[in-house]
N, C-alpha and C positions, 0 to 999 in steps of 0.2 A: 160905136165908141165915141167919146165925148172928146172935147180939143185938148184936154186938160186931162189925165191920167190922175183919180183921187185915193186918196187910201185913210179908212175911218176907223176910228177904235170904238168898238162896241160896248157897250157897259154893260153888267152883265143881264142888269134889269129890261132891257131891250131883249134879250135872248129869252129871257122867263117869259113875255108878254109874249111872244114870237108861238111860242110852244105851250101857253095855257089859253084857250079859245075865254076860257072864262075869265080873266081879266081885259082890264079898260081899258089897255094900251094895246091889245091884241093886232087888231085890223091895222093900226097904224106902223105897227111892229111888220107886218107880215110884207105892207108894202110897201117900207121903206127896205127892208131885207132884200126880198125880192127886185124892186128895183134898182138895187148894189149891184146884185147878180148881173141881173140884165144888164147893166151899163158898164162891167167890166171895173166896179170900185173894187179895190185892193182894201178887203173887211180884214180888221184883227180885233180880237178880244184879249183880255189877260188869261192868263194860262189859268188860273184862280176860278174863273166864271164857269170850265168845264165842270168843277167838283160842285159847284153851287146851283147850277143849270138842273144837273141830274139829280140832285138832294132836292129842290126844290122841285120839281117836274112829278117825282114822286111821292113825297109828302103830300102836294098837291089831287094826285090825282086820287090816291088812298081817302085821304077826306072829304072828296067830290062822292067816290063809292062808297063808305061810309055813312055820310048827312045825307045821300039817295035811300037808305034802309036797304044798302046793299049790305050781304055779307062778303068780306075780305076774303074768300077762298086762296086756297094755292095758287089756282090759277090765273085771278086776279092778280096778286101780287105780282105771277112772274110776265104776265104781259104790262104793267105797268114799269114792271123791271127794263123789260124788250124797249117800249118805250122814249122811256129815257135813254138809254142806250141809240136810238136811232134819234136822239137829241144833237146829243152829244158826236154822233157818225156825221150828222147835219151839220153841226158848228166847222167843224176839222175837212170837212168837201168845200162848203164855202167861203172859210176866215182861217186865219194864221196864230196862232196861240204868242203872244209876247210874254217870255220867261220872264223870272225874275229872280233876286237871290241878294244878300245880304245890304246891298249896295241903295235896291227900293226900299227896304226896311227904313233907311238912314231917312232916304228920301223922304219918306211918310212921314217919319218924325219932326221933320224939320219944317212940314206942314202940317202939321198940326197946332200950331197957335193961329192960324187962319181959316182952318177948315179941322173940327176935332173928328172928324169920321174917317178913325184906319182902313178902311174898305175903299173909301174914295178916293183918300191918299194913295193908295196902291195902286187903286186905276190913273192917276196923275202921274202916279213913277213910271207906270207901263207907256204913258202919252211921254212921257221926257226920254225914255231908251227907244221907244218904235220911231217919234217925232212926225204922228200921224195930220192928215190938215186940218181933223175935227176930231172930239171926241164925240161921241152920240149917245145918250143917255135920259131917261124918262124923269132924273133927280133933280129936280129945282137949285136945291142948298147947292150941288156939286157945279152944276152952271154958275151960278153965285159966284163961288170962289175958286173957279180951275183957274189955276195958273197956264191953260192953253186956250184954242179957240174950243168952246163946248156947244153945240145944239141939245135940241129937242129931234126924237124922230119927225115931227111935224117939220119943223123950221130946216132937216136937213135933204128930205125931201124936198125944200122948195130951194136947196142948192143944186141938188142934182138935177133940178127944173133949167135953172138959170145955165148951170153948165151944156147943157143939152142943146140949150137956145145961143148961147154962144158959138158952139160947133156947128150952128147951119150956116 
């Protein structure tokens, strides 16, 4: 355990990287994740990322079998189905869902003269109701313009470095 007790809000793009081996953020994804774990960070996502995680987990995987000169079978589908589904069991064992409800709405709007992407906005409402000490995310434009402290998995890895080294 580190001397400082952290607690991160995950973006959703961080989870999609985490659980598709074939993208570029993958490996960075898996071990800043994992190193959450292990160090006892208090991970949260927006409640939003569950439905996006698994649509995307599976689109994904369909078009990997697919562009292979696989064919879709039944039973393709329903293990890509399974899946996602043990994506999503994964999010909910390791991180805390941050609700949301008419209030972020408001929020997102009223950032949007600064930042016009309602998806990021939303992950900003959920960083303004959780009041996490980072947000973590693979989104450039969203570091840009977070109204909170925002990393990169790369650069939040080398907090939980520094946190580590602090605690000896």
């Amino acid at each position: 355990m580190t001397n400082r007790e952290l607690t991160m809000l995950v973006d959703t793009n961080v989870w999609i990287d985490r659980f598709l081996p074939g993208r570029p953020g993958h490996a960075v994804a898996r071990n800043f994740l994992e190193s959450c774990v292990d160090e006892g960070v208090t991970l949260l996502y927006p409640l939003r990322a569950l439905q996006d995680v698994f649509w995307q987990v599976v689109v994904s995987n369909k078009k990997w079998v697919r562009e292979g000169g696989g064919e879709l079978s039944e039973g393709y589908a329903k293990a890509i189905n399974g899946f996602a589904w043990d994506c999503i069991d994964s999010m909910s064992v390791v991180g805390t869902p941050v609700g949301a409800d008419a209030s972020d709405v408001w929020y997102a709007r009223h950032l949007r003269e600064i930042h016009h992407d309602f998806e990021d906005d939303m992950v900003l409402a959920a960083a303004d109701r959780a009041k996490p000490d980072y947000v973590v995310t693979s989104d450039r434009k969203l570091i840009q313009k977070a109204t909170v402290a925002a990393l990169t998995p790369e650069d939040a890895l080398k907090v939980l470095d520094m946190n580590r080294k602090l605690a000896e």
